[in-house]
N, C-alpha and C positions, 0 to 999 in steps of 0.2 A: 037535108042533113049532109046529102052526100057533097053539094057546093060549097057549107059550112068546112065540113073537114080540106075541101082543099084548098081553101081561103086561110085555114089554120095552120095548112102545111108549107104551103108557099111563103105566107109571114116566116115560119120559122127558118125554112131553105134560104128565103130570099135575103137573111138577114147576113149570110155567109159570103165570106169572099168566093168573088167567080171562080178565081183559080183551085180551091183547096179540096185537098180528096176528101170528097163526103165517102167513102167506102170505108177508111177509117175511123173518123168517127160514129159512124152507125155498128160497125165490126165494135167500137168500145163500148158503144151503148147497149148494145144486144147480149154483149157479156156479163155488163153489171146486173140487166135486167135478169138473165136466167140465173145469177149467184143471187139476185136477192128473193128469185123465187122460189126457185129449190132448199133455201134455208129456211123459207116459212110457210110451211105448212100450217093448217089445221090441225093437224092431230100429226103426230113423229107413227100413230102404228097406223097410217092409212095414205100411206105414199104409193104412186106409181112408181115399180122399181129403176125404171130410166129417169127418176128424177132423185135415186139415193146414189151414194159411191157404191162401189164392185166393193165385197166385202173382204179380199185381200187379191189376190191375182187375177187379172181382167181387168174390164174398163165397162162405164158405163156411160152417155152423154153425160151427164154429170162430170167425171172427171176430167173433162174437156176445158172445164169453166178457169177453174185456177191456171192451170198453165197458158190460157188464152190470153189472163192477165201480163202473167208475166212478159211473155210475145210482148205484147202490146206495151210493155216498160223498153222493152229492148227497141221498137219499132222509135217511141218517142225518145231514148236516147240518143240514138242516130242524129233524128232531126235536129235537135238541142242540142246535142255537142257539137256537130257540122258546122251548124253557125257561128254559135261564140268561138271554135278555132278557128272560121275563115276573118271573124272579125277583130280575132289576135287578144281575143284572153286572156289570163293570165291562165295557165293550167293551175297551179293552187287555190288558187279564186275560186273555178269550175269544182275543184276537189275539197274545199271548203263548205260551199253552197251543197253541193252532194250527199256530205255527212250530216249537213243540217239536216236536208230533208228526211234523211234515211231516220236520222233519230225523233224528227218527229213522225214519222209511220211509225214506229216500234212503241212510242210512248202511246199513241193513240191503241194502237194492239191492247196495251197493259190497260189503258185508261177502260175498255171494251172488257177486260178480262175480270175487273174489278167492279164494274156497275154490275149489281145485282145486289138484292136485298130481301132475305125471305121473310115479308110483313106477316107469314100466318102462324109462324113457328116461334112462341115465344122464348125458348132457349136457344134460338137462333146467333149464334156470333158471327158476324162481317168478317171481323180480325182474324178468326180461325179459318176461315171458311171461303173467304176470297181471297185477304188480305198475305196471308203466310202461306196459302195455296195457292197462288196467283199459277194461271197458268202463263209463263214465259216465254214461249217461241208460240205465235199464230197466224195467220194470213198475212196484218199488217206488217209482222213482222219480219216474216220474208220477203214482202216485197219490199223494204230498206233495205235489208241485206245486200240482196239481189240486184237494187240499183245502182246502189253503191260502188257495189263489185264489177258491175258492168260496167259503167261511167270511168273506173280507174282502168280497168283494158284497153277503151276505147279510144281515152286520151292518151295513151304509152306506148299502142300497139299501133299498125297499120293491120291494113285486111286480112295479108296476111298470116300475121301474126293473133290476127283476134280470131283467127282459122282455126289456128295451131291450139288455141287455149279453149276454141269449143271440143275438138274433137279428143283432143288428151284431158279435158277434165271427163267427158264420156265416156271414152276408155280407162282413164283411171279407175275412175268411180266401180266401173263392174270389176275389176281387178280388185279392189279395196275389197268390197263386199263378197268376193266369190274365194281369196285367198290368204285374205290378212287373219291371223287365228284370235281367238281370247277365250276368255274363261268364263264357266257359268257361275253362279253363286256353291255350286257344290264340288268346281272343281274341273271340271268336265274342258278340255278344249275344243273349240269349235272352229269350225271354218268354211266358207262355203252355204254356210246356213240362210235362208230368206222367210226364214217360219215367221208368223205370229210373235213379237215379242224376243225372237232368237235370233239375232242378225247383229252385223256389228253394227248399225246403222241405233239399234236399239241399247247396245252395248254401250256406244258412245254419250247417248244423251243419261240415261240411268246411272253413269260417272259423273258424269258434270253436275246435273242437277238434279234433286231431291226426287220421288217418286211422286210426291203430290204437284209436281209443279208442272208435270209432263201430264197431254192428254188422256193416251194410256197409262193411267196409275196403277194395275190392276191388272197389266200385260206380265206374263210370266213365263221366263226366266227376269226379262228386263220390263220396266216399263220405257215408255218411249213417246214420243211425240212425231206427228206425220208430219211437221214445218220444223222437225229439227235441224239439229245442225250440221252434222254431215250429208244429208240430204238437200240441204241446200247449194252442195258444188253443180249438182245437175240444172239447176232451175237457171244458175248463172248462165249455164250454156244453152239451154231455150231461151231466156234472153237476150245471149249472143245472134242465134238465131233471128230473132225481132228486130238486131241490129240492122244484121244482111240486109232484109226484109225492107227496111227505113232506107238502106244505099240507095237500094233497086227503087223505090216510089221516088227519092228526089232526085234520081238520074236523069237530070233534063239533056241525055244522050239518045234516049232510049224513048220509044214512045208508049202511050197506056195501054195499047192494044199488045205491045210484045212485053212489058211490066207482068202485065194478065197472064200471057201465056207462058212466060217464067214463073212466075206464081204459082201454078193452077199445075205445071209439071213437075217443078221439083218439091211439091208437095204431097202429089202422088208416089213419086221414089223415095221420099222419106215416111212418109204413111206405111209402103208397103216394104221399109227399112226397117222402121218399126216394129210390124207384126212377124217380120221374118226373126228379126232380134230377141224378140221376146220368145222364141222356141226354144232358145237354151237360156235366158236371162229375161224374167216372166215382166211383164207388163203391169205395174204395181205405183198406184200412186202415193200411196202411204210411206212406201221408199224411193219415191220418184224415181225409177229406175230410168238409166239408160234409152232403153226400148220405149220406154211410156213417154222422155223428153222428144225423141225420132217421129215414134207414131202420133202425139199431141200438137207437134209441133204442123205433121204434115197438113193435120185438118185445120190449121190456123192458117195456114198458107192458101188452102183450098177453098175457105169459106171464104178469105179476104180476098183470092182472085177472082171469084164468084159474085160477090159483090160489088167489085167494083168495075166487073162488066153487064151487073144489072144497072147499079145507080150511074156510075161514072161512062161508062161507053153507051148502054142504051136509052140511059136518060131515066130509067124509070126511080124518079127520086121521093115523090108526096109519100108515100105508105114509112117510109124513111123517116119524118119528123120527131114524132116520140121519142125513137132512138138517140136522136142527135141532144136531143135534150139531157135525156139520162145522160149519155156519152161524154157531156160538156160537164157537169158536176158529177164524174162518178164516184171520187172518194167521200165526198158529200153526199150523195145515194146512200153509200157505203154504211155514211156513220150514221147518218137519220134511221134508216131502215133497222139496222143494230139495236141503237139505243129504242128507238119506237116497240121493235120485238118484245125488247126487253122491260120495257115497262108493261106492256098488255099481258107478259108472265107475271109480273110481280104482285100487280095489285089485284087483292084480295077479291071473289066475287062468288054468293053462293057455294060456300063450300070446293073452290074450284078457282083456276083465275080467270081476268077477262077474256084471255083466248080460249082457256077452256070452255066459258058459257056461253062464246058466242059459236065456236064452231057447235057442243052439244045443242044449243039450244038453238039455234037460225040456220047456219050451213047442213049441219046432217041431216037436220028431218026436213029438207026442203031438197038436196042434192042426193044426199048420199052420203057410206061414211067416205069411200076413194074421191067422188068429185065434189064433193062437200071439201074435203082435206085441201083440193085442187084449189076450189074457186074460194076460200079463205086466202089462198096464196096468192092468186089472178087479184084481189081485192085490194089486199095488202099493195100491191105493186102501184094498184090507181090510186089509193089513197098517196103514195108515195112522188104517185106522179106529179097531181094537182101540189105539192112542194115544190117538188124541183121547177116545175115550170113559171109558179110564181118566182122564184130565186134567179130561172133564167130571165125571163120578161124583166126584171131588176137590175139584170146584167152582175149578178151574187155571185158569183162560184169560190168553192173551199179548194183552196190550195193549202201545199205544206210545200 
């Protein structure tokens, strides 16, 4: 067995350019893997609490997952825009391609927001129900945004200047939210507020867009959405961040062992930038604060110099394979995993649906209901795997 697996692992390693940082993409596949795990549970009341969000202030590993993506946008826009300006571009061409892709993340987001179907309920309406409810800002869709945004910095600005626009959107942002005033629905001016539902962050989306259309429909004063839209200036600057990050790996100045050790430090001083920050400006992913961009950011930095002095300096690459797999189709993961959830709720089974009957009736009276809950998710993932790995073995991958 054990020779099997490294026969499996070596094919899949060995199919890579010698030069390319496999610490990357294991760091991307390790993150689609724990976003697609932690979204499918078993049962939503039988989670270990490290694998739900922090329920408004704090953080949990969980909250780690999303902005690891992000990082990981900014890391590959480096590399991607580096090259098409060193090969003379056209920058609107770059800024063209950009927007393409951004808008189909966001339509995929909607496309994801819309699939579902309640087959048991027969006064059930789609059109009222998904279609005029749609929710409008979600994962996909920030990370368009987010690209986009980064991509026009990057091409505009020098180091610089892409300095200048992480750190004043950061300090903006808590400025915005700790000073700018508004009004509640009774009148009330607020300012300074980071409540539940009472922030301007909350303020903002519950103007723009209808209350059904936002996650929180039912937050009150506002309702609001955690991938809204003014919370979205911060994600751009963890992005910026990913840029850096993308300098520093294709700095062939610099060698991997001091890459690592830039890495692995200034991830520590932002880590513990971070959780200093958040003493007076709280650690909140829901409003992506500041502190949460600093402290998320540092453990992206710390995991990725860690890893890439496990695989890439010590060599220890075979246990790595999986990951690279996942890693090479993640939006593809992304949207399988999604729609497949989503169909094992829908359809009808025993008074219950398939996920229902199969966590009651195989996982919990065989695990438990917490590792029952677990190993439905560990399942899901394998099932998901044996996909991607056909798609990869095909040489497949989903691009947008």
């Amino acid at each position: 067995m054990i020779k099997l697996l490294n026969d499996y692992a070596t094919q899949i390693l060995g199919a890579l350019p010698a030069n390319r940082l496999l610490a990357l993409d294991v760091f991307r596949g390790l993150t689609i893997t724990a976003m697609v795990l932690v979204n499918n549970p078993g049962s939503w009341s039988f989670v270990y609490p490290p694998m739900l969000h922090a329920e408004w202030h704090g953080w949990t590993p969980t909250d780690l997952i999303f902005p690891f993506f992000v990082f990981i946008v900014g890391v590959s826009v480096s590399i991607v825009m580096s090259r098409e300006l060193q090969k003379g571009t056209n920058k609107l061409v770059l800024i063209k391609n950009a927007g393409a892709r951004a808008v189909k993340l966001f339509l995929l987001g909607l496309f994801l927001a819309l699939f579902y179907f309640n087959f048991v309920d027969p006064n059930y309406s789609w059109i009222e129900s998904q279609l005029f409810s749609i929710r409008v800002m979600g994962v996909l869709q920030r990370l368009g945004l987010v690209f986009f945004f980064t991509v026009l910095i990057v091409i505009y600005f020098k180091p610089l200047g892409r300095m200048l626009w992480m750190v004043g959107i950061l300090l903006s942002y808590w400025l915005l939210l700790m000073m700018v005033p508004y009004a509640t629905p009774n009148g009330e001016v607020v300012s300074g507020s980071l409540a539940f539902g009472n922030n301007l962050h909350a303020w903002l989306d519950s103007l723009i867009f209808s209350d059904v259309n936002l996650y929180y429909k039912d937050a009150k004063p506002f309702a609001f959405d955690p991938e809204g839209l003014l919370s979205t200036l911060p994600a751009v600057a963890g992005a910026l961040a990913g840029v850096f990050t993308g300098d520093v790996l294709t700095d062939k100045s610099r060698t991997l062992q001091s890459k690592c050790q830039l890495m692995l430090v200034s991830g520590l001083v932002l880590l513990v930038a971070g959780e200093l920050w958040g003493l007076i400006f709280p650690i909140n992913k829901a409003l992506w604060t500041s502190s949460y961009v600093l402290m998320s950011t540092g453990w992206a930095l710390i995991i990725l110099g860690a890893l890439t002095w496990l695989i890439d300096i010590k060599g220890y690459k075979q246990w790595s394979a999986p990951f690279v797999v996942f890693g090479a189709n993640a939006i593809g993961f992304y949207m399988f995993s999604a729609v497949l959830a989503r169909i094992l709720i829908m359809i009808p089974m025993q008074e219950t649906s398939v996920q229902g009957w199969l966590f009651s009736s195989v996982y919990q009276p065989i695990f438990g209901s917490y590792n029952g809950s677990l190993m439905f998710a560990i399942t899901f993932c394998l099932l998901c795997y044996l996909v991607m790995h056909w798609l990869y073995k095909k040489q497949i991958f989903f691009k947008v």
